[in-house]
Kinemage of the C-alpha trace (Angstrom):
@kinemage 1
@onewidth
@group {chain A} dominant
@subgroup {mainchain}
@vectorlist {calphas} color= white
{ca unk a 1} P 2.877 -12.601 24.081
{ca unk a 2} L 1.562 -9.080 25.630
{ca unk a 3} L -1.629 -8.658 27.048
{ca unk a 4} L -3.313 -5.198 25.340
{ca unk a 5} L -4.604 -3.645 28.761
{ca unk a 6} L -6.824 -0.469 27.842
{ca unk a 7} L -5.870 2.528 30.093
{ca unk a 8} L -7.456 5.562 30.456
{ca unk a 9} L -6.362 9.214 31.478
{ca unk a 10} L -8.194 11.476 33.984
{ca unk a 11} L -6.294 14.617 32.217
{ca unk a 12} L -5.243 15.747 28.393
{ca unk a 13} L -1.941 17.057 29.819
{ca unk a 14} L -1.268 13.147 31.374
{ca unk a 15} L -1.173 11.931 27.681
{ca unk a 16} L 1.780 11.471 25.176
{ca unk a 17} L 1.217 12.485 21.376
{ca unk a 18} L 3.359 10.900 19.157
{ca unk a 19} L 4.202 11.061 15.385
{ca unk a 20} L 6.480 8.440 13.611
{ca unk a 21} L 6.887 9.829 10.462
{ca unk a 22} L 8.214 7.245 7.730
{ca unk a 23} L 9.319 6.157 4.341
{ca unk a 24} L 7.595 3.702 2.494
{ca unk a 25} L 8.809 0.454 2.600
{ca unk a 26} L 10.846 1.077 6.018
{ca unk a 27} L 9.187 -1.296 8.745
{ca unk a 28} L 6.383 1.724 9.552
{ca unk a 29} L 3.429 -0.853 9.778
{ca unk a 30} L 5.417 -3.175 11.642
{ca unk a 31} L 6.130 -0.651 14.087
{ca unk a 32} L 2.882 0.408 14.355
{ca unk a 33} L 1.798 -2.915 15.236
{ca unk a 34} L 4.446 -3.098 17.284
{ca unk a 35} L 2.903 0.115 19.299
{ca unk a 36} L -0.605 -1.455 19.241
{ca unk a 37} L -0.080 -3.553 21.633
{ca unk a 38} L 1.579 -0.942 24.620
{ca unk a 39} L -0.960 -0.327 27.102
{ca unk a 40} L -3.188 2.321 26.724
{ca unk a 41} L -2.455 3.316 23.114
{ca unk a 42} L -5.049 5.088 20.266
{ca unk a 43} L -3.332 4.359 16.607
{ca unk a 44} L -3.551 6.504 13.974
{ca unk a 45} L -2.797 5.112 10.428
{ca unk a 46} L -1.619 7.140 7.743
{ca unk a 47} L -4.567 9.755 8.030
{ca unk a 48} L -2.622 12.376 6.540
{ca unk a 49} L -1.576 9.870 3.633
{ca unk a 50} L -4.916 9.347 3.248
{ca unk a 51} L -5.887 12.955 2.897
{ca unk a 52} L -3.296 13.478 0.308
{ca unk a 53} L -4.502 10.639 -2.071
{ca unk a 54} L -8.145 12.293 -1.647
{ca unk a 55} L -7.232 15.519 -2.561
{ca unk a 56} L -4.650 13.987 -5.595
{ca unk a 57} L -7.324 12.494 -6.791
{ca unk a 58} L -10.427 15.108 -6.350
{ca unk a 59} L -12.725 12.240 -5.218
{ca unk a 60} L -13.098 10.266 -1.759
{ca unk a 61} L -14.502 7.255 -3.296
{ca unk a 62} L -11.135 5.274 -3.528
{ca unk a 63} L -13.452 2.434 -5.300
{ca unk a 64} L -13.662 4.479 -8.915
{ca unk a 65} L -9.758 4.484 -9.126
{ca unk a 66} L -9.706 0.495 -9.497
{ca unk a 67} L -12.279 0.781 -12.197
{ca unk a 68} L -14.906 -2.066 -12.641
{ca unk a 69} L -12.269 -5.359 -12.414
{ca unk a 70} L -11.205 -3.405 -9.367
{ca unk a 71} L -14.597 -3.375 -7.970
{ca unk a 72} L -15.561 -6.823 -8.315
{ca unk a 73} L -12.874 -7.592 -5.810
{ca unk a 74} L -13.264 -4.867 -3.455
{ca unk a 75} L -17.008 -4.612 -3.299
{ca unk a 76} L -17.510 -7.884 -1.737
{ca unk a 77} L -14.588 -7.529 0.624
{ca unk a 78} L -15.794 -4.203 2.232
{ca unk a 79} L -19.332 -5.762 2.799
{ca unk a 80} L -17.677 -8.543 4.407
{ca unk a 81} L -14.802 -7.190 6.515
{ca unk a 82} L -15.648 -5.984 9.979
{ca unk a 83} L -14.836 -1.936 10.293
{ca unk a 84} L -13.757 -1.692 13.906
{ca unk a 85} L -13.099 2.243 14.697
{ca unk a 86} L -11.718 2.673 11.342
{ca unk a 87} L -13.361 5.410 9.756
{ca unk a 88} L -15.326 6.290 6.091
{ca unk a 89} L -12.380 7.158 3.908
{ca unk a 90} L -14.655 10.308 2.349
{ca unk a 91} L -13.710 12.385 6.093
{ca unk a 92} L -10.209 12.531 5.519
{ca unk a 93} L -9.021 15.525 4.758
{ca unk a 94} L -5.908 17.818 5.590
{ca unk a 95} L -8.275 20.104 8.049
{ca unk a 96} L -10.246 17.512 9.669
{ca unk a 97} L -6.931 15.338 10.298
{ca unk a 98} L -6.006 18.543 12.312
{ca unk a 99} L -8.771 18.536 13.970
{ca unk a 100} L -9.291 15.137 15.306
{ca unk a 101} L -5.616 15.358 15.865
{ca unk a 102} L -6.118 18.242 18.377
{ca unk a 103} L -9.062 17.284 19.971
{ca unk a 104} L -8.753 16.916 23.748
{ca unk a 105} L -9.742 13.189 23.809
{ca unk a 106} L -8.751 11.553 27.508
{ca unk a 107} L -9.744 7.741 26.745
{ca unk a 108} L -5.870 6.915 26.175
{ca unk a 109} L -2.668 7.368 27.763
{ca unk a 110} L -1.099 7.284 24.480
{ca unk a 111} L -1.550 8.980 20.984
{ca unk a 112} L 0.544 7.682 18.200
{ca unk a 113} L 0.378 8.724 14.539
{ca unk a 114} L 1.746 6.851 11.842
{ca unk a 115} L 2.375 8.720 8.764
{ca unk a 116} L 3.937 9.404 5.558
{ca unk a 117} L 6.200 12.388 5.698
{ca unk a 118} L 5.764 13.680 2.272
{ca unk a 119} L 2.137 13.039 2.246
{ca unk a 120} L 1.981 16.730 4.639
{ca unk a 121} L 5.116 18.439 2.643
{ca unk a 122} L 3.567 21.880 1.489
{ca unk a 123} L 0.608 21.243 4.097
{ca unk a 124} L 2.666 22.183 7.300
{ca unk a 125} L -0.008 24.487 8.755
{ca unk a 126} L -2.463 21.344 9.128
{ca unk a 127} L 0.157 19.591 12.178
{ca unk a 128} L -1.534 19.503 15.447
{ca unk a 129} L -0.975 23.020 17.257
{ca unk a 130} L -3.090 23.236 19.932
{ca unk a 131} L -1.457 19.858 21.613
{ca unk a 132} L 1.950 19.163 22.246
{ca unk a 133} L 3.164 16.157 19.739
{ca unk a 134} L 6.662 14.628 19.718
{ca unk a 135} L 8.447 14.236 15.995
{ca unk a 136} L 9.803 10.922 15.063
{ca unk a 137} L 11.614 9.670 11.854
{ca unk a 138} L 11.886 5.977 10.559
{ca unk a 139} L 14.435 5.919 7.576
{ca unk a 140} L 15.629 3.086 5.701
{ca unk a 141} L 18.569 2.723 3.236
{ca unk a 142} L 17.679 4.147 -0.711
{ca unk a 143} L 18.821 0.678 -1.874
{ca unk a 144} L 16.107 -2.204 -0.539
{ca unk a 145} L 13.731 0.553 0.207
{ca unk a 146} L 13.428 0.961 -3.752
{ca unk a 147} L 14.093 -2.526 -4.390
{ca unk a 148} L 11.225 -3.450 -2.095
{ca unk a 149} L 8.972 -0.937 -3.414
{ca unk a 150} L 10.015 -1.673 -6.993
{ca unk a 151} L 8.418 -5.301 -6.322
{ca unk a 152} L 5.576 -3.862 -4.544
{ca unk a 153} L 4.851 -1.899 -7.998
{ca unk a 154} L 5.130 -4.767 -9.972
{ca unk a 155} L 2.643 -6.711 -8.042
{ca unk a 156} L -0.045 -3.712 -7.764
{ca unk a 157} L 0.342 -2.764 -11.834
{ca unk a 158} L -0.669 -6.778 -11.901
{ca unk a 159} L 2.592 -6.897 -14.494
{ca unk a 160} L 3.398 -10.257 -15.760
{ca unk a 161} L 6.899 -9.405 -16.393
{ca unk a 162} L 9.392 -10.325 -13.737
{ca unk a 163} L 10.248 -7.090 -12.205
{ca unk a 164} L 13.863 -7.253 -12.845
{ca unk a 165} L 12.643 -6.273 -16.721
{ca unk a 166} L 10.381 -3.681 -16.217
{ca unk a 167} L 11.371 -0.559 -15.484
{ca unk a 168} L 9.077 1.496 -12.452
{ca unk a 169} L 7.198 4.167 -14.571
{ca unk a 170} L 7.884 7.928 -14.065
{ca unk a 171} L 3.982 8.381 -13.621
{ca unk a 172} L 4.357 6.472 -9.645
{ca unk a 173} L 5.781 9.440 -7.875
{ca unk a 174} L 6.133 7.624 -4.861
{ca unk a 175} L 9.426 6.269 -6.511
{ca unk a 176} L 10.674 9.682 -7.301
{ca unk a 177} L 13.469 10.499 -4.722
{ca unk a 178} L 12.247 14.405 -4.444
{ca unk a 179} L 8.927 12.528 -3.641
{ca unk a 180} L 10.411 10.385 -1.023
{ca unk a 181} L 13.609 11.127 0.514
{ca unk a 182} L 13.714 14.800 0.019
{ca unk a 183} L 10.287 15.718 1.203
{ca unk a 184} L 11.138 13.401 4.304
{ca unk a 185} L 14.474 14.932 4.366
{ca unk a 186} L 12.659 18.717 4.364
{ca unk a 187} L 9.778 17.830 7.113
{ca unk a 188} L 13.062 16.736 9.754
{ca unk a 189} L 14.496 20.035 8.833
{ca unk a 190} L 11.583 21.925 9.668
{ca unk a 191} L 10.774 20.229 12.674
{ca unk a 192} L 13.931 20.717 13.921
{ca unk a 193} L 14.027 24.747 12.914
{ca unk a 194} L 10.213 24.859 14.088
{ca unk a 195} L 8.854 22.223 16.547
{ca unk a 196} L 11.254 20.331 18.136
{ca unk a 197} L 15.495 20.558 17.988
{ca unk a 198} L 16.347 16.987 18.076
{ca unk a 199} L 13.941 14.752 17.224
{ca unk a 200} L 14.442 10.724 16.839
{ca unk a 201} L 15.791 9.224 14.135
{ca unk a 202} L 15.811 5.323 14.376
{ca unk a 203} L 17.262 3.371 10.890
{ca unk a 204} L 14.875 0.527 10.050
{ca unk a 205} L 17.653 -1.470 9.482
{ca unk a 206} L 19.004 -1.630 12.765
{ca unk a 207} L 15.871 -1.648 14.636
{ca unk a 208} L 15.329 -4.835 12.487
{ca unk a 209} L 18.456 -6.211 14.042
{ca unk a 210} L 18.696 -4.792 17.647
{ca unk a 211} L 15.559 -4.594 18.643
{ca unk a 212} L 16.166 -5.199 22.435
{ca unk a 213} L 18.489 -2.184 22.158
{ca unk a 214} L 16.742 0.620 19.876
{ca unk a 215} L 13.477 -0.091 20.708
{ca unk a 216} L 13.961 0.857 24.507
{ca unk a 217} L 15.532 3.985 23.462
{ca unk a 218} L 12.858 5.190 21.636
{ca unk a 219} L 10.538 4.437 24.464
{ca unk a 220} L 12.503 5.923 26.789
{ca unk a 221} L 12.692 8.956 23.940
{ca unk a 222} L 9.234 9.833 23.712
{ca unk a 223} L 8.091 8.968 27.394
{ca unk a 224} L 6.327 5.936 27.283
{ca unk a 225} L 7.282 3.244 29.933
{ca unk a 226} L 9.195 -0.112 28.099
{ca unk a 227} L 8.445 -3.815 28.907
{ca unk a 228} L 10.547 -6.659 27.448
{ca unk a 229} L 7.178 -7.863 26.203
{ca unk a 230} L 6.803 -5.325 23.740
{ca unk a 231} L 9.403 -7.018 21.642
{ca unk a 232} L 6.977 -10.011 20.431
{ca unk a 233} L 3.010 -9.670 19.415
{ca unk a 234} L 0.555 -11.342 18.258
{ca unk a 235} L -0.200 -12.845 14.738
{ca unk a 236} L -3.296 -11.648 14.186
{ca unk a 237} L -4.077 -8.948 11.645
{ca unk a 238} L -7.459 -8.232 13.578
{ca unk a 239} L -5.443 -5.443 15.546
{ca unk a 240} L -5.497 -3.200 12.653
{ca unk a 241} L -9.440 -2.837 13.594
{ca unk a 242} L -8.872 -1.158 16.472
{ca unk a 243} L -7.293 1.922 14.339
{ca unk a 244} L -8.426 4.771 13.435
{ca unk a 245} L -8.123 4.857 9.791
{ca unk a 246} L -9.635 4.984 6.214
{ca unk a 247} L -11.235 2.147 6.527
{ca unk a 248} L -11.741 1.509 2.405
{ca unk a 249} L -8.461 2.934 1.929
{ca unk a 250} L -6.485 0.876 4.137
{ca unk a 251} L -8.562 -2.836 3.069
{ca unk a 252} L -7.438 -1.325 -0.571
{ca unk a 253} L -3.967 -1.656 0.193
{ca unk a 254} L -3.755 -5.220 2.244
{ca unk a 255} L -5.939 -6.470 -0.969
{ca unk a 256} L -2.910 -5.390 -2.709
{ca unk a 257} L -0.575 -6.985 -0.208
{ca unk a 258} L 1.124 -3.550 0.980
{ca unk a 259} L 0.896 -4.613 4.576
{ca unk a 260} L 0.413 -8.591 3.924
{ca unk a 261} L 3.428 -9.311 5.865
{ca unk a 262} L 3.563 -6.026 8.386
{ca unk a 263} L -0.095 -7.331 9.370
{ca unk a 264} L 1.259 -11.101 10.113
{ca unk a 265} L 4.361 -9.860 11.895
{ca unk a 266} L 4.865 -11.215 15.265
{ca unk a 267} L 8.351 -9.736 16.570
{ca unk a 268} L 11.230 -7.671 14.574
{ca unk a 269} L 13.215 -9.567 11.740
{ca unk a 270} L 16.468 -9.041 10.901
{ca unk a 271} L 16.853 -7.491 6.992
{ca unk a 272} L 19.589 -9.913 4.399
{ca unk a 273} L 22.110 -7.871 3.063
{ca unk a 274} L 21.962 -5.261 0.566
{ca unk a 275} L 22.299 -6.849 -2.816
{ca unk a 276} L 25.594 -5.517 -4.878
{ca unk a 277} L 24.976 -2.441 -7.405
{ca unk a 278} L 25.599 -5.167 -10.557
{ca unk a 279} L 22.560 -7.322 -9.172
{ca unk a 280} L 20.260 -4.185 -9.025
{ca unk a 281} L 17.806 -2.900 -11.855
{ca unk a 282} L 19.371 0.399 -13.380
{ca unk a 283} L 16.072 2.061 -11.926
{ca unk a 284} L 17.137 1.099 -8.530
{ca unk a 285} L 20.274 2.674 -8.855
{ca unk a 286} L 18.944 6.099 -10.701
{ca unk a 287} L 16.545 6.676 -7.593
{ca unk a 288} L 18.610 5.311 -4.877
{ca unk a 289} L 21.860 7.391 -5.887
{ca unk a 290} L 19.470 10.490 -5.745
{ca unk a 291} L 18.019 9.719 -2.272
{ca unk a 292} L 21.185 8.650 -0.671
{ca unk a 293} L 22.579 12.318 0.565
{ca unk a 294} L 18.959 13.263 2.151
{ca unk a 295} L 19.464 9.667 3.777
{ca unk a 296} L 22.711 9.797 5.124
{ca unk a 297} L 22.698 12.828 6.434
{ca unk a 298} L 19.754 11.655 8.510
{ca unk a 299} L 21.329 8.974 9.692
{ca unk a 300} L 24.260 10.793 11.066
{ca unk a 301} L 21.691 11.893 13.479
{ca unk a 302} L 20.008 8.568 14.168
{ca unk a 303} L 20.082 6.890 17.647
{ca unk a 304} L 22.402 4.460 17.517
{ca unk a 305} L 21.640 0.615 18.859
């Protein structure tokens, strides 16, 4: 198992500033734990994800969107969970994400965001400027990415239906493919016509499944050194309290069992296969048809294992 060793910088310019910007349902949080244990690192957690939902929902007080059942379960766990350098939920916004983002900060060699990509589509001008980030994408087939999420939307809506009878409602947007694929499909593009011109790709899939292989690469992309070690971690969800994050936002979503698994990850498992079309809800299908040209044309441009 690897050692975290904390390593600091004497310079800003000495630091690397990294992005992975994701799908849902694509491996993201494993990765990130993944990255939590290279020496040196600062994680950031879906800060610009978190930002979106606050302005969606013109309130920072994620507790009145559960209403009162809500609150009798997350109440007590916020009083109760240590906080760590996660951070109150009400600061996140697009501007001060920027902000923090750009700030000269020398404690770590390493930066790396983890983000949504369509939580910043239409908010562009609130990237980092003033410091020099590298662009990454982690993508994931339209097929078990909505079949996955599907599940997850069942569990979270508290349905008692099995969810291979209920259909996901056109209210979650999340499951929309202009909502998902597209806008993930428009940030590469504009990274690449604006930022950077080739930034990583990795497929979820086959980082699931070749590991040793991919995950070197991407080191090696974005200039961090690689140990063999990095490949297995440890159990313990307790590493999420050492990022910075909305703190209420992010207990909101393991209470919901979004990251129940990520969180108790200890190395990269290979996916199953993708079920046949006739075993998949018609759902599925309508969203992952949509999705699948913004996907494959990403993955043309992945690095391969």
């Amino acid at each position: 198992m690897t050692t975290k060793v904390d390593t600091q910088v004497s310079s800003v310019d000495d630091q690397v500033c990294v992005f992975l910007w994701a799908l849902p349902r694509s491996l993201s949080t494993v990765v990130t734990k993944c990255m939590s244990f290279v020496d040196g690192v600062q994680i950031w957690h879906e800060p610009y994800l978190f930002s979106r939902q606050n302005e969606d929902m013109g309130s920072t007080d994620v507790t009145t969107r559960w209403g009162e059942q809500g609150l009798h379960l997350i109440l007590p766990a916020l009083a109760k969970e240590p906080r760590g350098k996660r951070l109150d939920n009400e600061l996140f916004s697009f501007p001060w994400v920027k902000s923090q983002l750009e700030k000269q900060d020398t404690d770590k060699k390493i930066v790396f965001v983890k983000d949504m990509a369509n939580a910043v589509h239409g908010k562009y001008e609130f990237l980092p400027t003033a410091r020099k980030f590298r662009h990454t994408f982690l993508i994931r087939d339209p097929i078990p990415m909505y079949n996955s999420f599907r599940k997850l939307l069942s569990k979270l809506r508290v349905d008692t239906a099995a969810h291979t009878s209920t259909e996901m409602p056109e209210s979650d947007v999340l499951q929309q493919p202009d909502h998902t694929y597209k806008k993930t499909y428009d940030m590469w593009r504009y990274v690449k016509e604006h930022l950077e011109p080739n930034p990583v790709i990795i497929d979820s899939a086959e980082l699931a499944a070749h590991p040793d292989k991919l995950l070197p690469k991407y080191f090696d992309a974005i200039g961090v050194p690689y140990k063999d070690e990095y490949l297995q971690w440890d159990s313990s969800p307790d590493v999420a309290n050492q990022w910075k994050t909305s703190f209420q936002g992010f207990l909101i979503a393991s209470l919901g069992g979004v990251h129940e698994k990520a969180m108790g990850s200890t190395c990269f498992v290979p996916e199953g296969p993708i079920p046949p079309r006739n075993d998949l809800a018609a759902d599925v299908i309508k969203c992952a048809d949509a999705a699948r040209p913004y996907y494959e044309e990403m993955f043309e441009h992945r690095t391969k294992p």
